[in-house]
MIGURO-830107 format. One line per field, with one value per residue (C-alpha): x, y, z; residue in three letters; residue number from 1. Coordinates in nm, 4 decimals. Example, Ala and Ser with C-alpha at 12.3 -4.5 7.8 and 13.67 -1.06 7.14 Angstrom:
c1	1.2300:1.3670
c2	-0.4500:-0.1060
c3	0.7800:0.7140
r	ALA:SER
k	1:2
//
This chain:
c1	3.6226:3.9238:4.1426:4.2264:4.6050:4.5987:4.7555:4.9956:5.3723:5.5229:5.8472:6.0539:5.9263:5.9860:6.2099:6.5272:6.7095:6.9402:7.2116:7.1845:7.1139:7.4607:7.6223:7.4353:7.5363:7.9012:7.9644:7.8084:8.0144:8.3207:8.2660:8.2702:8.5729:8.8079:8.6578:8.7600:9.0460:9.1269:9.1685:9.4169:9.6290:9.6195:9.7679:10.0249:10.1011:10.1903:10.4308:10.5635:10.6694:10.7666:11.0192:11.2050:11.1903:11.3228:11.5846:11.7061:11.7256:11.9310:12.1832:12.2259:12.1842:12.4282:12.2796:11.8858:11.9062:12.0726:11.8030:11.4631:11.3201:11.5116:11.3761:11.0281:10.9969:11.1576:10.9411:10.6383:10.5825:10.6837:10.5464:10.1831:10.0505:10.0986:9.9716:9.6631:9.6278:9.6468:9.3737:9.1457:9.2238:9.1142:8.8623:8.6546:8.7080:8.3952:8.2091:7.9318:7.9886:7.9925:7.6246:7.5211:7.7525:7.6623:7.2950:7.3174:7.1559:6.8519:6.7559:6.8789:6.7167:6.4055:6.4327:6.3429:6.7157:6.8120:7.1108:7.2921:7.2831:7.4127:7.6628:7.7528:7.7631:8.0023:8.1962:8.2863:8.3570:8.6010:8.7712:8.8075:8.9662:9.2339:9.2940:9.3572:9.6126:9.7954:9.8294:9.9822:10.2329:10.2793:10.3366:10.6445:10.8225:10.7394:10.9057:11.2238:11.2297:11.2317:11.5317:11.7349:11.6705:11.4907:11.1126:11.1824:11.2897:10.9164:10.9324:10.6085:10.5637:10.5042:10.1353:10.0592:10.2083:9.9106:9.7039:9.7726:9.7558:9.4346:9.2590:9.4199:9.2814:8.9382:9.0277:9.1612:8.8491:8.5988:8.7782:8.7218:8.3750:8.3450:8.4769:8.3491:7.9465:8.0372:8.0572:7.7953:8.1114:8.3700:8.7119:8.6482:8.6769:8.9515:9.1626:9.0494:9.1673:9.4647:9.6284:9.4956:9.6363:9.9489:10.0265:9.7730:9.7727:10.1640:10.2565:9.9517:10.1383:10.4471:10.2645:10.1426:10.4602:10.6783:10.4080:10.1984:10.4225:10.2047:10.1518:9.9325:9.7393:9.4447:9.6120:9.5485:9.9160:10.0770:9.8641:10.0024:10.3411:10.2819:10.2638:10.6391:10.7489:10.6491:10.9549:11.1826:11.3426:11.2528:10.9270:10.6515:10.2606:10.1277:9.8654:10.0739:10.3389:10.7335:10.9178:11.2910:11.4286:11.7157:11.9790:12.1625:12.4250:12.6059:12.5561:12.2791:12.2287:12.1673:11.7909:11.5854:11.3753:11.1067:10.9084:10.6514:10.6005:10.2737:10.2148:10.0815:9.7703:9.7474:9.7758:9.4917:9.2539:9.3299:9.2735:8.9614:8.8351:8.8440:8.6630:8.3781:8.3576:8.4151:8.1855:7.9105:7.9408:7.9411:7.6346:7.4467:7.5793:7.4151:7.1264:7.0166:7.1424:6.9247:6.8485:6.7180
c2	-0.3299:-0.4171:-0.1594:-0.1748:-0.1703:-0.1496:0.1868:0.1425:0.1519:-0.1965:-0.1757:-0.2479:0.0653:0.2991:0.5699:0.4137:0.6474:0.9642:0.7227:0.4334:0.7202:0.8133:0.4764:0.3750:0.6885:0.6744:0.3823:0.4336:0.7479:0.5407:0.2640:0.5308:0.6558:0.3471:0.2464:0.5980:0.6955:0.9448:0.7160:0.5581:0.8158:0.9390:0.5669:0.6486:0.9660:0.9272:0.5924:0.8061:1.0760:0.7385:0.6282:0.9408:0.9911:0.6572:0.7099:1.0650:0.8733:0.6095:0.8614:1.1070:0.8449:1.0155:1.3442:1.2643:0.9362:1.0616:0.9488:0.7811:1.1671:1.3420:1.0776:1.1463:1.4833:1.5653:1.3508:1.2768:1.6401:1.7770:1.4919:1.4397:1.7904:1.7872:1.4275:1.5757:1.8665:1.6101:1.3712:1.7104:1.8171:1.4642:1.4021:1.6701:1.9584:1.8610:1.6496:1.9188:2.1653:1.8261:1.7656:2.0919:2.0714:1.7316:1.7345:1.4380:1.6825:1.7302:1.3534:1.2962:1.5539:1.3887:1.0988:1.0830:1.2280:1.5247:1.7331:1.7068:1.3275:1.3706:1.6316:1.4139:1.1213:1.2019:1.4136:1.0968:0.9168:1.1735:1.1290:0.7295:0.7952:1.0533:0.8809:0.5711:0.7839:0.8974:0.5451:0.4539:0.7548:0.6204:0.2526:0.3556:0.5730:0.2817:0.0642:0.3122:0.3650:-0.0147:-0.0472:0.2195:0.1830:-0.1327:-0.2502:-0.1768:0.2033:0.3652:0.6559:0.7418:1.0683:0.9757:0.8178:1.1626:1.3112:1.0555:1.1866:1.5157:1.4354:1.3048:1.6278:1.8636:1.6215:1.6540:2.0283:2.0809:1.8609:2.0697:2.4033:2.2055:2.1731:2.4897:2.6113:2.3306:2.4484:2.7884:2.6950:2.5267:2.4757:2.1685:2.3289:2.6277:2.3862:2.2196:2.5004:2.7224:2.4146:2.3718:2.7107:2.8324:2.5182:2.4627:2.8411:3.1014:2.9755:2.9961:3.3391:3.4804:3.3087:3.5221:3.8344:3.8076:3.7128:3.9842:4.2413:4.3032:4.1065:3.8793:3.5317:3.3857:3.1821:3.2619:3.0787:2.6920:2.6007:2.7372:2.4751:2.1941:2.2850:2.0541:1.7243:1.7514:1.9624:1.6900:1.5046:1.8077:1.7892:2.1260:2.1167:2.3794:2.2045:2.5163:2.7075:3.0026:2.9793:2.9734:3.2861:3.2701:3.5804:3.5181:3.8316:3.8132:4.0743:4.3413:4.7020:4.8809:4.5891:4.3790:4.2422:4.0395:3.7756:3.6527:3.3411:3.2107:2.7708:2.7055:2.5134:2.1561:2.2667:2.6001:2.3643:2.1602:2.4381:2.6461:2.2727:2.2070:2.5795:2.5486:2.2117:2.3007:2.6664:2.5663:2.2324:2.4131:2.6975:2.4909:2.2699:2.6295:2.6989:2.3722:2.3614:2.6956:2.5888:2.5421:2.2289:2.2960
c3	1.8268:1.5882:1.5337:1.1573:1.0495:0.7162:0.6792:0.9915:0.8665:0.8691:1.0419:0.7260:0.5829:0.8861:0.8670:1.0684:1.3196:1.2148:1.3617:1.1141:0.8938:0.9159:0.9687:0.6210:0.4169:0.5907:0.4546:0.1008:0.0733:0.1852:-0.0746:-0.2825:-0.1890:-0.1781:-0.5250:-0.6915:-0.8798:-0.5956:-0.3356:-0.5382:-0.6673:-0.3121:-0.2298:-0.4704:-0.3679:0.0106:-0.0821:-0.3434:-0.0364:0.1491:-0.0550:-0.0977:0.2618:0.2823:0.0523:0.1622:0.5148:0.3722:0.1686:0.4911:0.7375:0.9860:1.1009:0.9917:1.2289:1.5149:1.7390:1.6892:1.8532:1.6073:1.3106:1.3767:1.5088:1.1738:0.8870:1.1147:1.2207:0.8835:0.6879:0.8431:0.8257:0.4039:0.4503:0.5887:0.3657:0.0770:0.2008:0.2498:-0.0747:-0.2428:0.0288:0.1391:-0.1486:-0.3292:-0.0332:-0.0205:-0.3750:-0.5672:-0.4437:-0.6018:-0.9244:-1.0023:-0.9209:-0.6841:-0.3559:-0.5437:-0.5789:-0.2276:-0.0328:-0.2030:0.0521:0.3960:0.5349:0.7256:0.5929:0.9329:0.8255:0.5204:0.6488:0.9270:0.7552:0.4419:0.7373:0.9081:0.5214:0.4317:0.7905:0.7542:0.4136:0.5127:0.8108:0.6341:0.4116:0.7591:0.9294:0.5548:0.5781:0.9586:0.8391:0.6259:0.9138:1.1276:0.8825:0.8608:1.2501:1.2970:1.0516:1.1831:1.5593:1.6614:1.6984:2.1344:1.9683:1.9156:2.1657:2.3870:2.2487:1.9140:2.0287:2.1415:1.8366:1.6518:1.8709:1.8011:1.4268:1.4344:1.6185:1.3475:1.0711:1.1925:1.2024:0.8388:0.7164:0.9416:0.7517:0.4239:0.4383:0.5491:0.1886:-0.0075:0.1685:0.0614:-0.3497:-0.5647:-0.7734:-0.6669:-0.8175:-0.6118:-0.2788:-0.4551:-0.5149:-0.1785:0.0589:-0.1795:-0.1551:0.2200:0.3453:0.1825:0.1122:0.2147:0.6279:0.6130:0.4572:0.7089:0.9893:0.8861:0.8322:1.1652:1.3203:1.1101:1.1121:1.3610:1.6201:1.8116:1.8258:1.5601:1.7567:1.5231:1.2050:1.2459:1.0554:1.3851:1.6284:1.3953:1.4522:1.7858:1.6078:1.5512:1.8643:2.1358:1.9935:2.1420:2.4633:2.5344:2.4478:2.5478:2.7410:2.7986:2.6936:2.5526:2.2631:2.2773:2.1874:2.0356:1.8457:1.6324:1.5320:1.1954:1.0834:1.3083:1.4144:1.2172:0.9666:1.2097:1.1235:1.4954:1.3697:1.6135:1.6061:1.7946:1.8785:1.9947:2.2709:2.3527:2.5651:2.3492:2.0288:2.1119:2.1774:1.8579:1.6681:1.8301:1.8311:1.4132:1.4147:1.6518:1.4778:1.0855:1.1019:1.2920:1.0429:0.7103:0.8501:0.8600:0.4907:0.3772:0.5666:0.3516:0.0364:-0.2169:-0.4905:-0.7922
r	UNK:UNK:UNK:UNK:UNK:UNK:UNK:UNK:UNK:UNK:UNK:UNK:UNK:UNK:UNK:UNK:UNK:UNK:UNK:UNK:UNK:UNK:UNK:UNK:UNK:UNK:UNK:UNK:UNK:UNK:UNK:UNK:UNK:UNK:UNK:UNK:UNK:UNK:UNK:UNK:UNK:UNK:UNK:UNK:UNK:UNK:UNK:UNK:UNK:UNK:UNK:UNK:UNK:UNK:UNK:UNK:UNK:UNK:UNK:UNK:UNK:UNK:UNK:UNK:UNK:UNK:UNK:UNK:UNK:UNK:UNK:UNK:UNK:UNK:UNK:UNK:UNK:UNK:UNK:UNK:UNK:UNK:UNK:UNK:UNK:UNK:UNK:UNK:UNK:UNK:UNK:UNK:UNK:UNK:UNK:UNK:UNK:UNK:UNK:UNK:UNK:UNK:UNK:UNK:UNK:UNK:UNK:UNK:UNK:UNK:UNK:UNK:UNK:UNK:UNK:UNK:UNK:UNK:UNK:UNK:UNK:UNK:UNK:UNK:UNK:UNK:UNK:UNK:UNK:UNK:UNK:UNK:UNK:UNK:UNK:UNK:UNK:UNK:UNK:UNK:UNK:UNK:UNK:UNK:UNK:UNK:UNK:UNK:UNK:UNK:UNK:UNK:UNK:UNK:UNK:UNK:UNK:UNK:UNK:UNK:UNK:UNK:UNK:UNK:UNK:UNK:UNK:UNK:UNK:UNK:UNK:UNK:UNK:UNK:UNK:UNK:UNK:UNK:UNK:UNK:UNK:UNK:UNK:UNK:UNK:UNK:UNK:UNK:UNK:UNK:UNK:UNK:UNK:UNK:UNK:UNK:UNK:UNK:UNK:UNK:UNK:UNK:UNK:UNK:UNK:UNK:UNK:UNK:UNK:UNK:UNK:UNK:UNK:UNK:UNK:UNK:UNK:UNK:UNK:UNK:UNK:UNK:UNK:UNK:UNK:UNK:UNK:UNK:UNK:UNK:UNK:UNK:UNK:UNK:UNK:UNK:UNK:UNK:UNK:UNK:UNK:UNK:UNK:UNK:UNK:UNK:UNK:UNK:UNK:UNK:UNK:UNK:UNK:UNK:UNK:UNK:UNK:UNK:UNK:UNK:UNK:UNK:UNK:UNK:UNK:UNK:UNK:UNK:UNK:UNK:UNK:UNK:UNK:UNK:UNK:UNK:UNK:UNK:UNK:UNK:UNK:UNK:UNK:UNK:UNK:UNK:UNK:UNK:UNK:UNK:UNK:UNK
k	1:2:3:4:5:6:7:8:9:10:11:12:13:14:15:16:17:18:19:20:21:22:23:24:25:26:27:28:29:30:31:32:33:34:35:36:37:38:39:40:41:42:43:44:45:46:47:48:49:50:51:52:53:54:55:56:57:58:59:60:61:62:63:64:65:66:67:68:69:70:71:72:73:74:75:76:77:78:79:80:81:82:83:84:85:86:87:88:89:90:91:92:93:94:95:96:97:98:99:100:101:102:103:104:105:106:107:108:109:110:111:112:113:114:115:116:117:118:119:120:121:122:123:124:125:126:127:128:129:130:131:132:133:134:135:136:137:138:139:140:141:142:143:144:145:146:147:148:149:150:151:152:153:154:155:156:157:158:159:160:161:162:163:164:165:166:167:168:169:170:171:172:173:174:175:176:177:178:179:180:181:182:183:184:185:186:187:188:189:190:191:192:193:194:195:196:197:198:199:200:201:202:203:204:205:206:207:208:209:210:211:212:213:214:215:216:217:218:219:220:221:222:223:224:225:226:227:228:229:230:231:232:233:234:235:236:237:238:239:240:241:242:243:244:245:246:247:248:249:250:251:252:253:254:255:256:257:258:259:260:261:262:263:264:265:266:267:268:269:270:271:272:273:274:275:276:277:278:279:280:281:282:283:284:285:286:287:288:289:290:291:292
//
């Protein structure tokens, strides 16, 4: 007997795979992204920081160019981490709360997708934008360092410093969607990322530090201060930070002032102990969200 296949699914109409899934939404959300007024006032931000880098370079020359280590252990580890910040600001502030403010979730939950796709997928979006923002910041030191020292003058530890850069990206933009899943609202993402990032993370670094007097290993701005320390002859690989205490004044004025420098191996973990921990806990925020 013939089986009939009228009501079998043609292939063109089958559901494809969570993995083209995300490949197909990453790249919609991208599109979206480069074509947006964000993407390009982000552009014009970071050459904006480029050329006055450039140009305080040029006017102090002398003690800012010592040595190529010095060059980029200064800009590159100062300059990439508010790079970063920046790029999750524009990027991933309202990647989920914008769903829910603008309506958009409710129409696309109506199609055959899984939020881990859709969380995945504009996840991986919003890291190909910022990223694209850091290799831009990158370009211009480049640029500098060639000037200055030579293109034979690119020292080895600035690929691990990229390296490096790249793991606390993914961990700011992990945090990020964490507190854009947490608001239906996109300014409240916008300004939470904004001030914990470029603020709020900092002053509870030097609470902790001043305060209680331990290390604040639990504050994710102290794991980035790796990107620029690898550039330091003296630099720290382990798994436990560097302690220096520095007196000022004499006799019973005198004040100690301890700080803590994380280290390589210690660095790493703390960056990918927030991504693992703040992606897996703002999937769980918007898987029990609710459209309406």
């Amino acid at each position: 007997m013939a089986t009939s296949t009228a009501n079998a699914p043609s292939a063109g109409s089958q559901v494809p795979e969570s993995f083209a899934q995300v490949w197909k939404l990453t790249r919609y959300q991208l599109r979206e992204y480069i074509r947006s007024r964000r993407f390009v006032a982000l552009t014009a931000i970071v050459l904006v920081i480029g050329l006055i880098i450039s140009a305080v370079v040029a006017h102090f020359r002398g003690s800012l160019v010592a040595s190529n280590l010095a060059f980029y252990g200064s800009f590159w580890g100062s300059g990439a981490p508010v790079v970063i910040v920046l790029a999750a600001v524009f990027f991933g502030g309202d990647a989920i709360a914008g769903e829910f403010q603008n309506k958009t979730g409710y129409f696309l939950m109506g199609l055959p997708l899984r939020r881990t796709t859709v969380y995945v997928g504009k996840y991986i979006a919003a890291f190909t934008a910022s990223l694209a923002m850091v290799v831009l910041f990158l370009i211009i030191l480049l640029g500098n360092g060639a000037y200055y020292f030579g293109t034979g003058a690119l020292p080895w530890q600035l690929g691990l410093s990229l390296l490096l850069t790249i793991v606390y990206l993914g961990a700011v933009l992990g945090a990020t969607f964490l507190f854009s899943s947490l608001f239906k609202t996109s300014a409240y993402g916008f300004v939470l990322t904004a001030i914990l990032f470029l603020f709020g993370f900092s002053l509870l670094e030097d609470l902790v530090t001043g305060l209680v007097k331990i290390e604040p290993w639990m504050v994710i701005s102290y794991a980035s201060s790796t990107i620029g320390s690898v550039f330091s002859s003296s630099v720290n690989w382990g798994l436990s930070g560097t302690i220096s205490t520095v007196t000022s004044g004499m006799g019973p004025r005198s004040v100690s002032i301890t700080t803590y420098t994380a280290g390589v191996a210690e660095g790493i973990v703390i960056m990918i102990g927030y991504l693992l921990i703040t992606a897996i806990a703002g999937l769980w925020l918007f898987e029990r969200e609710e459209f309406t």
